[in-house]
DSSP file (Angstrom, degrees, kcal/mol; ACC not computed):
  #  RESIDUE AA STRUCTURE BP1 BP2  ACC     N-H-->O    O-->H-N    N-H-->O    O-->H-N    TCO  KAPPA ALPHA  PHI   PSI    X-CA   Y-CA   Z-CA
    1    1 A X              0   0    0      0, 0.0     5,-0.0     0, 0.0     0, 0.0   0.000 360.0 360.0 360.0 150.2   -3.4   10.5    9.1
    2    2 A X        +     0   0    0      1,-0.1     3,-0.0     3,-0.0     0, 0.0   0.963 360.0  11.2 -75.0 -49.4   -5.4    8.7   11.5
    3    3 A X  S    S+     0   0    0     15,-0.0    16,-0.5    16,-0.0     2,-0.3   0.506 117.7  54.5 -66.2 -36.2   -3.8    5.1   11.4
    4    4 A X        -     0   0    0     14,-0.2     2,-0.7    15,-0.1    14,-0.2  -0.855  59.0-150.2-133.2 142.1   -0.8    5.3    9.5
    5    5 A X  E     -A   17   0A   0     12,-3.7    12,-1.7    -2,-0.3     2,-0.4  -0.973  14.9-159.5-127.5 141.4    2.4    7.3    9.6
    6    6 A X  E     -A   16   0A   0     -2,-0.7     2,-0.4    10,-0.2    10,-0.2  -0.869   7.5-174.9-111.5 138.0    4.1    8.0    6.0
    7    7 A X  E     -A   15   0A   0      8,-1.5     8,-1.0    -2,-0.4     2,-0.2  -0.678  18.6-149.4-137.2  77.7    7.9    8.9    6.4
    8    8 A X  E     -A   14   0A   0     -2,-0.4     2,-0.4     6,-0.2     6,-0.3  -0.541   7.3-160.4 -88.9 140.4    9.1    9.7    2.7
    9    9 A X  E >>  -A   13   0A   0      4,-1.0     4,-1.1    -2,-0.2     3,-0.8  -0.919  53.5 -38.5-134.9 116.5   12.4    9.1    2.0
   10   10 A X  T 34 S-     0   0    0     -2,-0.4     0, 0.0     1,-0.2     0, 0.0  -0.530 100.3 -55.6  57.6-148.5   14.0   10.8   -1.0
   11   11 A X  T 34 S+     0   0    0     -2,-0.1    -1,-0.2     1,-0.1     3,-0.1   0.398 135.0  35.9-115.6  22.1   11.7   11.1   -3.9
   12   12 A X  T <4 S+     0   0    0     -3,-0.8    17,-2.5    15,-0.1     2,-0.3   0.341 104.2  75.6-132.3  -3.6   10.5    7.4   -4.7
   13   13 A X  E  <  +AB   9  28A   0     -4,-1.1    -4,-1.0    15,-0.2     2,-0.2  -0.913  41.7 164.6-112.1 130.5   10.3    6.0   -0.9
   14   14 A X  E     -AB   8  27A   0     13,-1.2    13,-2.6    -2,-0.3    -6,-0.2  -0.791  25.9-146.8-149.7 121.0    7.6    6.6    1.6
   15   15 A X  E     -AB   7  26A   0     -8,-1.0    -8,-1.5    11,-0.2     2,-0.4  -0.284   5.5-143.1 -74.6 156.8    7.5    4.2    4.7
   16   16 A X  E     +AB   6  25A   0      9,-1.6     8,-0.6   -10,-0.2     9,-0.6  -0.959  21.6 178.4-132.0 142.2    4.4    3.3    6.2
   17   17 A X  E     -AB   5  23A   0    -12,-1.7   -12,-3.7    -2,-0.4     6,-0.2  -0.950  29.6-122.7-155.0 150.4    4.3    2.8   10.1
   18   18 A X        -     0   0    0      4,-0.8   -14,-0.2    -2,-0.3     5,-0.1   0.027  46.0-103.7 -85.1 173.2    1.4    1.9   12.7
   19   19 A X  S    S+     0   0    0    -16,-0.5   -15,-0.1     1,-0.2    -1,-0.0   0.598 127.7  67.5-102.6  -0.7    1.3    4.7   15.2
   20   20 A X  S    S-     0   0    0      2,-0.1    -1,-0.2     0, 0.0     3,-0.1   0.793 120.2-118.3 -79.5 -18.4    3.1    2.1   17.6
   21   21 A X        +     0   0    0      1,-0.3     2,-1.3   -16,-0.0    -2,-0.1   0.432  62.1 155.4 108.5  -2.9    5.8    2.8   14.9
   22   22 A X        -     0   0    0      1,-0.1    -4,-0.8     2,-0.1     2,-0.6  -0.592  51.3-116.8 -81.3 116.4    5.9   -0.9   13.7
   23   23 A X  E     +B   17   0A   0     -2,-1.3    -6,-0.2    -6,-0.2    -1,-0.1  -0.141  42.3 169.9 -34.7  90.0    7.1   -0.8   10.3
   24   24 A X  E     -     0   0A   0     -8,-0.6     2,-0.3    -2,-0.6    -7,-0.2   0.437  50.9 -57.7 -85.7  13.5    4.2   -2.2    7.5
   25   25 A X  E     -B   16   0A   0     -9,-0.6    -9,-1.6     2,-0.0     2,-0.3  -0.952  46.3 -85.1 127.3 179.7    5.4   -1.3    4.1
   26   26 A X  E     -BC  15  41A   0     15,-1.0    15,-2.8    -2,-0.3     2,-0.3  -0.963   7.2-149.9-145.5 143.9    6.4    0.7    1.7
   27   27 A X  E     +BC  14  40A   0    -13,-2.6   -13,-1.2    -2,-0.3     2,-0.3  -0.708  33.3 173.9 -45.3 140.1    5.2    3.1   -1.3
   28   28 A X  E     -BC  13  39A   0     11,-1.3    11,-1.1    -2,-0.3   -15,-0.2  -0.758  38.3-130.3-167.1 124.0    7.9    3.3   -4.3
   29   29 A X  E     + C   0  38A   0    -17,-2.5     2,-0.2    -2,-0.3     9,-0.2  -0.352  49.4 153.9 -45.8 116.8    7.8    4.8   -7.3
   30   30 A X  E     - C   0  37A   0      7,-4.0     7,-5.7    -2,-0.1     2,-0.6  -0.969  45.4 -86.5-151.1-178.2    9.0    1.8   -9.7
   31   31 A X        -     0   0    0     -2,-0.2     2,-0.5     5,-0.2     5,-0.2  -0.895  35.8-177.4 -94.8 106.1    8.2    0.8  -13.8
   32   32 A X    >   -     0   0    0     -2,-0.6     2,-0.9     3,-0.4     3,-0.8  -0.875  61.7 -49.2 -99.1 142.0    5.4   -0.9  -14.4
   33   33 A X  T 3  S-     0   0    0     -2,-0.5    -2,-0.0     1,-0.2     0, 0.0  -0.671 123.9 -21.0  77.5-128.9    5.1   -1.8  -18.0
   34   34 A X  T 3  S+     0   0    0     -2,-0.9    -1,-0.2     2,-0.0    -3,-0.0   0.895 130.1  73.5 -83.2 -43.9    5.7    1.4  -19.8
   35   35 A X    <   -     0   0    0     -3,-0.8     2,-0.7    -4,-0.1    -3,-0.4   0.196  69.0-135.3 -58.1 166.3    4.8    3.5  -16.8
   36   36 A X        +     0   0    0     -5,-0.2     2,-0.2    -4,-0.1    -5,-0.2  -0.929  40.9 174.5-125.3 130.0    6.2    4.6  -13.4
   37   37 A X  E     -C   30   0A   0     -7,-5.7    -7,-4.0    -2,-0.7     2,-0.6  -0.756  41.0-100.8-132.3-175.9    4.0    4.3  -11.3
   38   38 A X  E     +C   29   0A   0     -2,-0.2    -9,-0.3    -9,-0.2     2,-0.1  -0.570  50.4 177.5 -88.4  67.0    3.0    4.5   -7.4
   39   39 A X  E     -C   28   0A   0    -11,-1.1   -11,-1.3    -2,-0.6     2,-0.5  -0.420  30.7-125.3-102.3 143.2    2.9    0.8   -5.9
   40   40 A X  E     -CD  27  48A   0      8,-2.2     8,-1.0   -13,-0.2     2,-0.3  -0.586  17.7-157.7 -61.4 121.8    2.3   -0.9   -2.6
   41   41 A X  E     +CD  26  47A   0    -15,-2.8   -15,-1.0    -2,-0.5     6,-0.2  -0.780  13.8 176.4 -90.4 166.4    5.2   -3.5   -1.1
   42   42 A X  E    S-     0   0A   0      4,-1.1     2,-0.3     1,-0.3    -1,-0.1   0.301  79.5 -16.1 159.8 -85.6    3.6   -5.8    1.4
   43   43 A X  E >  S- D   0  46A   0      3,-0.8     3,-0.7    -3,-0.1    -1,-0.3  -0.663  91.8 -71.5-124.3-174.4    7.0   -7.3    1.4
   44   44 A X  T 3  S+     0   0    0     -2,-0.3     3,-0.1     1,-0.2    -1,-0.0   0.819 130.3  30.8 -37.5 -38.3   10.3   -7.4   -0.7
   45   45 A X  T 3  S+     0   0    0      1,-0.1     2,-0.3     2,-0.0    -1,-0.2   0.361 105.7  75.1-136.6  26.0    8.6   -9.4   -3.4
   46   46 A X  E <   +D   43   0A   0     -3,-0.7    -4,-1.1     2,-0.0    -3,-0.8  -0.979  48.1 170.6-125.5 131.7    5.1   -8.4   -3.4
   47   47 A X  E     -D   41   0A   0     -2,-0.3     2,-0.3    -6,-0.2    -6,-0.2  -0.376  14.8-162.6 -95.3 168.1    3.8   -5.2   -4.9
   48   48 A X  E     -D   40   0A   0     -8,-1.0    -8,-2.2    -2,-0.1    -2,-0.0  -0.602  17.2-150.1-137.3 125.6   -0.1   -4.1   -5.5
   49   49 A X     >  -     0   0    0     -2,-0.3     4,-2.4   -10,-0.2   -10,-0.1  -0.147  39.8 -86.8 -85.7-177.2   -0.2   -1.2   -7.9
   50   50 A X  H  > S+     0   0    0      1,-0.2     4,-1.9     2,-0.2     5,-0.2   0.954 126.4  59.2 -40.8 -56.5   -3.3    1.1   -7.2
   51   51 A X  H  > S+     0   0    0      2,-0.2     4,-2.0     1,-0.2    -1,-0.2   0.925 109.7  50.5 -44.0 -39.0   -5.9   -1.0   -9.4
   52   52 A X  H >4 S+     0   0    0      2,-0.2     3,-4.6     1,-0.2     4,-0.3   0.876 102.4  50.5 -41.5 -87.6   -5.1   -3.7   -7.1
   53   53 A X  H 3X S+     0   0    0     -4,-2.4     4,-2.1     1,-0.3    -2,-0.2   0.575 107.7  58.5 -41.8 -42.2   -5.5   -2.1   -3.9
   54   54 A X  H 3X S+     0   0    0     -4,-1.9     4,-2.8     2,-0.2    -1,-0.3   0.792 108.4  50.3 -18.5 -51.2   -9.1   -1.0   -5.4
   55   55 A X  H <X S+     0   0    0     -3,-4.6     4,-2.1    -4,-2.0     5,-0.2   0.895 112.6  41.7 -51.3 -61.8   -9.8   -4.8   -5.9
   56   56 A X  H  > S+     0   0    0     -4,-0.3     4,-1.9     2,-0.2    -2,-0.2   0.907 113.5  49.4 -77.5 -24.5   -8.9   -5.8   -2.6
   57   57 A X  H >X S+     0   0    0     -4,-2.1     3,-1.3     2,-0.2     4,-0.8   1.000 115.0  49.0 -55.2 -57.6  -10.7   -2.7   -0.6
   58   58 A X  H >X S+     0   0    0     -4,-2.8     4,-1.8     1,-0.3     3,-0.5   0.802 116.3  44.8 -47.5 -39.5  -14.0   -3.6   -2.9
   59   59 A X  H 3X S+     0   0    0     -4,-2.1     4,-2.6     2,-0.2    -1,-0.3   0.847 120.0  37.3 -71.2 -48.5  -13.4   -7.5   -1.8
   60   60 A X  H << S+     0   0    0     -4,-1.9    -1,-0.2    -3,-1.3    -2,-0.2   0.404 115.3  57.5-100.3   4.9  -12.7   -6.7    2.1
   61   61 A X  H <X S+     0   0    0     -4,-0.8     4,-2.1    -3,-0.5    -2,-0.2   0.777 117.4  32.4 -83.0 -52.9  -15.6   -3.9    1.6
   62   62 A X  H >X S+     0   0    0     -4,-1.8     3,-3.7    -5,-0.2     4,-0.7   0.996 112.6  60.0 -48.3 -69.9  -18.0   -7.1    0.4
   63   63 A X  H 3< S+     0   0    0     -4,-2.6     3,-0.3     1,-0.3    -1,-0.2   0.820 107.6  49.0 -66.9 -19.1  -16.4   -9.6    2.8
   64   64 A X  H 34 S+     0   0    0     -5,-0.2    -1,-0.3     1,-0.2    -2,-0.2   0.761 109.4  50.4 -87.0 -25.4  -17.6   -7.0    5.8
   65   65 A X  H << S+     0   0    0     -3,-3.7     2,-0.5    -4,-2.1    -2,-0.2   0.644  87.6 105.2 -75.6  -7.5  -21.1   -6.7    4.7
   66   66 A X     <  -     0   0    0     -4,-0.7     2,-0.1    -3,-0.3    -1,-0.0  -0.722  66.6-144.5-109.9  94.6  -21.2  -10.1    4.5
   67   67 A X              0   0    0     -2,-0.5    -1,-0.1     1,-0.1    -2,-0.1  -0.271 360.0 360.0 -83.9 142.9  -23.4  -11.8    7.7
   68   68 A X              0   0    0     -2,-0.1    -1,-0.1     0, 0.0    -2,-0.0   0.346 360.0 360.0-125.5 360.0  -22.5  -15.0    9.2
């Protein structure tokens, strides 16, 4: 990866790290809803499953075209 280093840990953790190595986040397999799915942590008690993270790239894609 260019940005990011992924460090998976078992089969439902993968850590996410800057290339200084400073710890952002996490992937984890958890249930939402009926599914299991693949979700972002931010922190301990925020998640954004994929559809999110679609939402916010399209939003910080806009908010960068955006002249001031």
């Amino acid at each position: 990866m260019k940005y990011l280093r992924f460090n998976k840990k078992g089969k439902n953790v993968v850590y996410i790290k800057n290339l200084e190595n400073t710890p952002l986040g996490r992937l984890e397999r958890i249930r939402v809803g009926a599914w299991m799915s693949w979700v972002l942590f931010l922190n301990p008690r925020c998640y954004l499953s994929a559809s999110c993270q679609d939402e916010v790239r399209e939003k910080t894609r806009k908010l960068n075209g955006v002249k001031k």
